[in-house]
N, C-alpha and C positions, 0 to 999 in steps of 0.2 A: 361266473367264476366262483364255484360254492368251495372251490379247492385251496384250503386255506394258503399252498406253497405259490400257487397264483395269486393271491390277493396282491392288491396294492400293496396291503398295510403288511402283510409278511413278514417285513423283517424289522416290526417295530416288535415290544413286551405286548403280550395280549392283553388288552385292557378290563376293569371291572368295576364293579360298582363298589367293591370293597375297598379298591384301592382312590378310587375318587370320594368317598365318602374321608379316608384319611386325608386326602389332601386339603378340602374343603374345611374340616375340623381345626387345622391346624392353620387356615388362613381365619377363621373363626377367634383363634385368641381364647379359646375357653369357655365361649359364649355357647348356650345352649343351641343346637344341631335343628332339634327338632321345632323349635320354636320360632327359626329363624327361616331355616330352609324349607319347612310345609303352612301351608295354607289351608283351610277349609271352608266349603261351598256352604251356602245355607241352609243345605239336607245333611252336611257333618260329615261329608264325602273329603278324606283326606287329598289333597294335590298336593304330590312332592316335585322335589326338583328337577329329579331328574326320573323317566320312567328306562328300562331293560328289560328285556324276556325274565332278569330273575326276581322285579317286583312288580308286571305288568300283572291284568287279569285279562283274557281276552276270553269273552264267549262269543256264542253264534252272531255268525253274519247278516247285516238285515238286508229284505230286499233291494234291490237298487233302482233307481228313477234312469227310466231310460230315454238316456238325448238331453235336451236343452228343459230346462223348466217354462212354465208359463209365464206369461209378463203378466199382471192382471195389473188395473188402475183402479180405482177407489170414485166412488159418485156418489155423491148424496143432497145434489144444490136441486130444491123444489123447482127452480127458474126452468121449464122443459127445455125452450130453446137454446139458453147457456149450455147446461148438460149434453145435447144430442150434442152441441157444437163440438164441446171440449171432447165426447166419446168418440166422434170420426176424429178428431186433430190424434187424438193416443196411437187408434188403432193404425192410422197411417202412417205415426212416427212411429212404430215399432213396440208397442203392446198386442200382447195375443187374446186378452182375457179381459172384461169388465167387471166390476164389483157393482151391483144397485145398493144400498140400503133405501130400504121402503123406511115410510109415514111408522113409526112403531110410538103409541102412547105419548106422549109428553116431547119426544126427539124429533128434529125436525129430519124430514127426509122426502122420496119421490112418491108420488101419489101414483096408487096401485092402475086406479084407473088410466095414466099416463105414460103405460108402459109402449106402449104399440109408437107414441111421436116420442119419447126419448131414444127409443130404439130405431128409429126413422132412418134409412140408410146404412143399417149395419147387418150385416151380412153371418147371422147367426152358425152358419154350417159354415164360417169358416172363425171365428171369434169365439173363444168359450163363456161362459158367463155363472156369473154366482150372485146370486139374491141374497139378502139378509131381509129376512120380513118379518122380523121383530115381532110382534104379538100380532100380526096381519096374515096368521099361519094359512089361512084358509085363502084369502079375496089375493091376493099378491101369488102364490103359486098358480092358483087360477088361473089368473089374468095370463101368467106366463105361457101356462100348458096352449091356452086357446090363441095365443099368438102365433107361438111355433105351428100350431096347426092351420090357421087361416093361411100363411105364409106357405104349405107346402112341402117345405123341405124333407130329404131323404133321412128318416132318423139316425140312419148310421152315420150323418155327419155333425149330429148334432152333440154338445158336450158341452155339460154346466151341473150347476147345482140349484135345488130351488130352494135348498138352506133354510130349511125346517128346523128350529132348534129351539123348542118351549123351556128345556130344562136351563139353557142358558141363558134368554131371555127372561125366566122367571127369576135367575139367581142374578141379574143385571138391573133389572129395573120392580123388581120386589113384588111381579102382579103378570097374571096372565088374562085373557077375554074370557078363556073355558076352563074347565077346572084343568088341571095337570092332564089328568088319566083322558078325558075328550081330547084335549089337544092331541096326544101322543096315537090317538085314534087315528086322529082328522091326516096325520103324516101317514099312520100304517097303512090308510086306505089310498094316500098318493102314491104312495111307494109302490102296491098292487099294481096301481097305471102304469107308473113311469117303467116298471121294470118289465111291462110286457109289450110296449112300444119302443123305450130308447136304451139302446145299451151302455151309454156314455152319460146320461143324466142320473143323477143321486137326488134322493129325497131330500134325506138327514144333514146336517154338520152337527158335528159335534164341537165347539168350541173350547177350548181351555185358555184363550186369552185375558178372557174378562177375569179369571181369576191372578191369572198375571198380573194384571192393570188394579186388583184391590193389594197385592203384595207375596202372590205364591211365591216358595220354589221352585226350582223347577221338576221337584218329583211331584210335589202337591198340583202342579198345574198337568203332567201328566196322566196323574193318576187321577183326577177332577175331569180327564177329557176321555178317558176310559171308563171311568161310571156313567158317564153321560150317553156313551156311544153303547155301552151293552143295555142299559136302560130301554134305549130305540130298538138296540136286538130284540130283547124280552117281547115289545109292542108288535113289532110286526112278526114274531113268532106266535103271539098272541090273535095274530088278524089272521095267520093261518100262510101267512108268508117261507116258503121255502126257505132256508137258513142260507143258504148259497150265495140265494137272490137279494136276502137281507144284507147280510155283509156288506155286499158292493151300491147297498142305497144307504150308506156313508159315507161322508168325505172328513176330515178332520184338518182344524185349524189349529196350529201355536203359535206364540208371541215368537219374536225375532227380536234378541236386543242386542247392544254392543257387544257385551261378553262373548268373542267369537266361539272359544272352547265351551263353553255351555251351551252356545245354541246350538252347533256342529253336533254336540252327543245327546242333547233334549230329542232331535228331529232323530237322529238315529234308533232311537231307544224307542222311540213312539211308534216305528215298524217294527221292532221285535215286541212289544208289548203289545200290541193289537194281534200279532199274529199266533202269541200263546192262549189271547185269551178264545183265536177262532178254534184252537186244536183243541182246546179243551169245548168248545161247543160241537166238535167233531165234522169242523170247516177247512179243509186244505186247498190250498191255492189260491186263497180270495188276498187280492193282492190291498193296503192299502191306499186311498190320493188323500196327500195332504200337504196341503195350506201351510203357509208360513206369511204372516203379517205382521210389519215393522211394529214396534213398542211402540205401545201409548204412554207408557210409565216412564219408559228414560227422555222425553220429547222433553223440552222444557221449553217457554214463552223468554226467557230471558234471553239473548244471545243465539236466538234462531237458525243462523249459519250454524252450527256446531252439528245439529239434528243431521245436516248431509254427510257429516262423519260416521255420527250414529248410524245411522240409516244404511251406511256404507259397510259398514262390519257388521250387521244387522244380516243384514241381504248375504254377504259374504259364508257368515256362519250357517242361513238356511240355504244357501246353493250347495255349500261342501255337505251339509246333513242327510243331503237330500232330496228337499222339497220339491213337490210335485208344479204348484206353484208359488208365486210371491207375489205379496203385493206391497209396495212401499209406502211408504205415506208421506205427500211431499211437506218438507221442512215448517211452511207455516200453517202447517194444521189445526195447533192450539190456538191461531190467531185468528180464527174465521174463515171465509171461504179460500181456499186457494188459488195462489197467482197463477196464470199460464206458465211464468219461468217457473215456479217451483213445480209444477206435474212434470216439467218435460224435464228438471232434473233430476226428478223419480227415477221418471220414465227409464233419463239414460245410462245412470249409477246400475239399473241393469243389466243395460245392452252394453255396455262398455265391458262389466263382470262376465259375461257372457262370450261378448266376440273379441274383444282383446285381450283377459286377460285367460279365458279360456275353461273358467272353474267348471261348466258343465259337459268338457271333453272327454271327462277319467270318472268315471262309473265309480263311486263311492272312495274318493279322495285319500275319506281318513283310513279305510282300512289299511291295517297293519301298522299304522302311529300306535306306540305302546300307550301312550297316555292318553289320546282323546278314546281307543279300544276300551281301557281302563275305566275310565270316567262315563261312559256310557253303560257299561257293563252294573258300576255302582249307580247308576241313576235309574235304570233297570230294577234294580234289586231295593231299593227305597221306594221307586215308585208303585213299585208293587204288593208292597208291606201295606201301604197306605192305603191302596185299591181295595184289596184285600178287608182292611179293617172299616172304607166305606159301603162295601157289602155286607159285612157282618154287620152293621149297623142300622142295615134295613135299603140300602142303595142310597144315588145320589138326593132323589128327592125325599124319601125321609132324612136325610144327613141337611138338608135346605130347611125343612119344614122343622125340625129340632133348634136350629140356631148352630148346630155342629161346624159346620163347614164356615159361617161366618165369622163363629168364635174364632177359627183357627189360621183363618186368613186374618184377624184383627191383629194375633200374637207374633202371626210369620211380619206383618207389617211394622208394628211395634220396634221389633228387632233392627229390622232394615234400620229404621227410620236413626235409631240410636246411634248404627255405625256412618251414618250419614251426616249427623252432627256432628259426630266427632271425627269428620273427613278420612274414617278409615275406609270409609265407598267417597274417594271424591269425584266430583263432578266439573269437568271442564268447565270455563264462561260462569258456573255458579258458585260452587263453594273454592273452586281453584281459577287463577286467573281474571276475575270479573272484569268486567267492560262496564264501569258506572253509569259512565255517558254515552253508552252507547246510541244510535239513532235507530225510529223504531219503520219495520217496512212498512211501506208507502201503498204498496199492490195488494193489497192483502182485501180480499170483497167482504161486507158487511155480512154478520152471519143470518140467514135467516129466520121469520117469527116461527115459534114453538108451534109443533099440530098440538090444536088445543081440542079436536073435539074426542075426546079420549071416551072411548063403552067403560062401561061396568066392569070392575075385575069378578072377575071367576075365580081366581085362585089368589092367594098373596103369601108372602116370607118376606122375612127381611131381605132387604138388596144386598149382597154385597159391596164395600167400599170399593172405589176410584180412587187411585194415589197417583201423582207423578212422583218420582222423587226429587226433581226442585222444590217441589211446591214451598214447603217449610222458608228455603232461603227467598222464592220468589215473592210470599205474603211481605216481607218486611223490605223489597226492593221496590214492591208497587208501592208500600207508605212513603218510602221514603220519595220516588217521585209526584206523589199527592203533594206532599212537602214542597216539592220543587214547585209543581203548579202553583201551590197557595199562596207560599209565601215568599218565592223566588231562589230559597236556597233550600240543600238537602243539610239533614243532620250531619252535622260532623266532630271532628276527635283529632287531637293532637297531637304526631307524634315529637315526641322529646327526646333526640335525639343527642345521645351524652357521646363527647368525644370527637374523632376525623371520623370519615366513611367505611374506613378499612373493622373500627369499630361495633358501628352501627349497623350497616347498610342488611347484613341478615336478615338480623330481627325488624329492624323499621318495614322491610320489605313482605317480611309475614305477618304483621300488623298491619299493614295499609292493605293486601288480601283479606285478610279478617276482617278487618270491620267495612270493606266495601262488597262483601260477598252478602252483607245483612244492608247495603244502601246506604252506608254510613262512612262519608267521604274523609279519605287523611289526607290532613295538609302537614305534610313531614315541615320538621325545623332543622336549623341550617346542620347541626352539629357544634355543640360549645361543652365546657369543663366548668362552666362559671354559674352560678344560682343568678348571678342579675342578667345576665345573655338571654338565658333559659325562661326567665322570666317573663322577660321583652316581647319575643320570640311568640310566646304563646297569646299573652295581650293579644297581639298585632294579629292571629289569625284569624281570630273571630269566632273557634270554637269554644266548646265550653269541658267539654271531656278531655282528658288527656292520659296516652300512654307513653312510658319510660320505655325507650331502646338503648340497647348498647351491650357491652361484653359481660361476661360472666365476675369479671377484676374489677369491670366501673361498679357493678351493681353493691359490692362490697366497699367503695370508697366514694362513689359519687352518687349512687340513688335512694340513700337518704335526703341529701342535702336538696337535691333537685324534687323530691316528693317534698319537704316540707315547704319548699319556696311557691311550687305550683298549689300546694294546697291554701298556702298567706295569701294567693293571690287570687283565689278565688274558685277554684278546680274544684267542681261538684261531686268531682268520681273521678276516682286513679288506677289505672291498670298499670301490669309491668313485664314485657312480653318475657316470657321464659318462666322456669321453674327452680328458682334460687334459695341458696342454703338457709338465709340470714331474713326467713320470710316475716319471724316476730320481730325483729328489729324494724324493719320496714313496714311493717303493718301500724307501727307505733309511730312510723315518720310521717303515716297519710296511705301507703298503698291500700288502694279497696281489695282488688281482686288482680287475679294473674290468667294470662293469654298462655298459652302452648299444646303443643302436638297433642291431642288425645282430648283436650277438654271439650266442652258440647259447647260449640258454637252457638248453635239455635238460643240456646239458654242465654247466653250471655248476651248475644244481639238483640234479643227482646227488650233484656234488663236494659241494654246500650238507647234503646231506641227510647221506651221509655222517660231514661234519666236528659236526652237529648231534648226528648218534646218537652218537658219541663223546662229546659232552659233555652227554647229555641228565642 
């Protein structure tokens, strides 16, 4: 119906962005437009409210993943028999793909030689597979190649990767066996094999997760996984590799985190970014496969249930992007080996996304959403600036071997880290909502002893950092349950609550999340007007901190009187949740410091933790 006199809307005013941008202003009050209504990514990539044909940007279209994605599952428990068991239980419930990680230096993982009884029962020509072999570039491929071949099978059914990836390996764990430039060999010369027997196995991955996981964004972790990947080009252009045939002995992996709209336009971007940089190699048609695996960065150890949410928008945004395949990571990952409930509700977070709700029916979703087109287009054009400038710099492993590339993830992480305390990135279960008491799960297997017999490094660089982003509030939730174990109670903080509830109840309520998000438990008081109530009140709990709640009016007539009474009475440290006028008045009645929107929590619940253990 492109005929406007047919439209539905026909006989309303044709609408515009000019005219909704007036209306918005003036429900606004005066308040700055732009300040309130956009937001920006941490590549400085503007998101506005609202996107239109007349402030979209739409460039080219990437290719599209055809059908349903792969289910892949994740292994890496040394126990052979566990493993095989748990690999037939996936592929039976509904995985199409296995992830190995091998023995790699210091990590614990499967021993290369134990390839053949891990894989005991599975049916390679019909299950795809991907290796991670860590610095085991050579003996782990190996073993693979001569499996598939004892076994027989018809190469044309065969599809996986044997995830050769030195450059990412060296920038994860700070050390390779051979030097760089051997290693990138030891792949060019697998690449020769594999691409003249199986048309569905890849050498290379190129990973850009691990820079996720020290604190990319998402251009830096694109454009980290395109130096990575032309870097293998150059090698096996080098070994004498037909460029065609190189191309397609890459696969490419990115993180998947909650931000649906970022990961939707990250996966998107990553097919038109590989396929500029084939046209300029003078490579047409070489299509990309790539990987999308759930965040290790946004997981967190506290409040474990929540990771299935995560994981769920995670998966959501690399289905709509794209992704050739996914692997999920089940919920208690951080906690040691995995339950059998949490693989199979990996597993079915995305068979459900799949056969229910249907995201892999419609051949690239977002196209034509002006906004995620948008946003992919600018993540594109960052990404590529950056690419760009780790070339000019000598490629990815001189930009490793200079300290470049770790500088610049410490800075990207720095950043995060700051909006993270000051809960303008909040976090479910951590810095928003906590579950103090929570109970801890029970299924979770004991994590395996470290491969300790580590060769001789060949190469080194600094590693790059591993962050979660709990971490910060989870260091001072493990103390405070140390706390609990030792001495039977956790730290805790007063709140003093001036007034009835209609009062209070706000502020009391974003105080008692504040200082239980650092472990540090409130015992709210009932509500009084009176300096002796107040007093009683706080005696009787048994903490030794205390914070002032209540309205913006008590603060002016009653939280003087109520600061200097708890400070007679013994109160080591006074906070007073909000940001009020009459702060040197009060400062002078005993307030130490003040709680509100913006301030750095981290900071303050160290100080909190501190001034607690003192008076425990």
């Amino acid at each position: 119906m492109s005929d406007p006199e047919l439209s539905l809307a026909s006989e309303f005013p044709q609408a515009s962005s000019g005219a909704w941008r007036a209306l918005v202003e003036k429900a606004l009050g005066g308040r700055d437009f732009d300040k309130l209504m956009q937001s920006h990514t941490y590549d400085g990539i503007a998101l506005d409210a609202l996107y239109t044909k007349d402030n979209a940007h739409i460039g080219p279209k990437p290719a599209v993943r055809e059908g349903e994605w792969g289910i892949t599952v994740p292994h890496w428990n040394p126990d052979v028999l566990a493993t095989n068991k748990a690999i037939l239980e996936d592929l039976q419930r509904g995985a199409t793909g296995v992830a190995l990680r091998l023995q790699a230096g210091a990590f614990p993982g499967l021993a290369s030689e134990h390839l053949e009884a891990v894989l005991d029962g599975v049916y390679l020509d019909m299950a795809g597979f991907t290796l991670i072999p860590g610095e085991e570039i050579e003996a782990s491929p190996t073993a693979m190649l001569a499996l598939l071949e004892r076994r027989s099978y018809d190469p044309a059914t065969i599809r996986g990767t044997l995830g050769i990836d030195p450059m990412s390996t060296l920038a994860q764990t700070g050390r390779l066996q051979q030097s760089a430039a051997e290693a990138c060999a030891i792949g060019a010369k697998f690449a020769g094999d594999v691409s003249s027997r199986y048309d569905n196995v890849a050498t290379f991955m190129a990973d850009g997760g691990l820079y996720h996981m020290a604190g990319a964004t998402e251009a830096q972790e694109l454009a980290l996984m395109l130096a990575t990947a032309v870097h293998y080009l150059r090698a096996m252009d080098e070994a004498g590799l037909d460029l065609d045939k190189a191309a397609k002995q890459i696969h490419f992996s990115l993180a998947a985190d909650a931000d649906i709209y970022l990961t939707t336009a990250k996966f998107r971007a990553a097919r038109l970014l590989w396929r500029q940089v084939l046209q300029a190699s003078g490579v047409e048609g070489a299509a990309i496969q790539l990987n999308g695996v759930s965040s290790l960065r946004m997981i967190s150890v506290k409040d474990p249930w929540i990771n299935i949410l995560r994981s769920t928008a995670a998966c959501f945004g690399a289905g709509v992007g794209g992704a050739d395949n996914i692997c999920i990571l089940p919920h208690d990952t951080m906690l040691g080996m995995s339950s059998d409930f949490a693989r199979r509700i990996a597993r079915n977070t995305q068979i459900i996304l799949q056969e229910e709700s249907g995201l892999s029916k419609v051949s690239d979703p977002a196209a034509g959403a002006y906004g995620l087109e948008s946003i992919t287009l600018e993540l594109c054009n960052k990404a590529w600036k950056y690419f760009q400038k780790l070339e000019s710099d000598g490629g990815i492993l001189q930009s490793l071997r200079t300290g470049a590339v770790q500088t610049e993830m410490k800075a990207a992480w720095a950043e995060r880290q700051i909006n993270i305390a000051r809960r303008k990135d909040p976090l479910t279960g951590i810095s928003e909502f906590p579950n103090i008491d929570e109970k801890a799960l029970k299924s979770v297997g004991a994590l395996p002893a470290k491969h300790m017999d580590i060769c001789a490094a060949g190469d080194t660089v600094e590693p790059v950092e591993f962050h979660r982003l709990s971490e910060g509030f989870e260091t001072l939730r493990l103390f405070s349950d140390a706390c609990l174990e030792k001495s039977g109670c956790r730290p805790s903080i007063f709140l003093a609550n001036l007034g009835t509830a209609s009062d209070f109840t706000a502020r009391a309520g974003f105080a008692k999340n504040f200082f239980e998000a650092g472990g540090i438990i409130a015992v709210a008081g009932e509500g009084t007007e009176t300096e002796t109530s107040l007093v009683d009140q706080y005696l009787a709990s048994g903490a030794s901190l205390a914070v002032i709640c209540g309205s913006d009016a008590q603060y002016g007539s009653l939280a003087c009187v109520a600061a200097r009474g708890l400070k007679a009475a013994g109160a080591p440290y006074l906070y007073l949740a909000g940001h009020p006028k009459n702060t040197e008045e009060l400062a002078r009645a005993g307030v130490d410091s003040y709680i509100y929107m913006g301030c750095n929590l981290l900071e303050i619940l160290a100080h909190a933790h501190t001034l607690a253990g003192e008076n425990l």
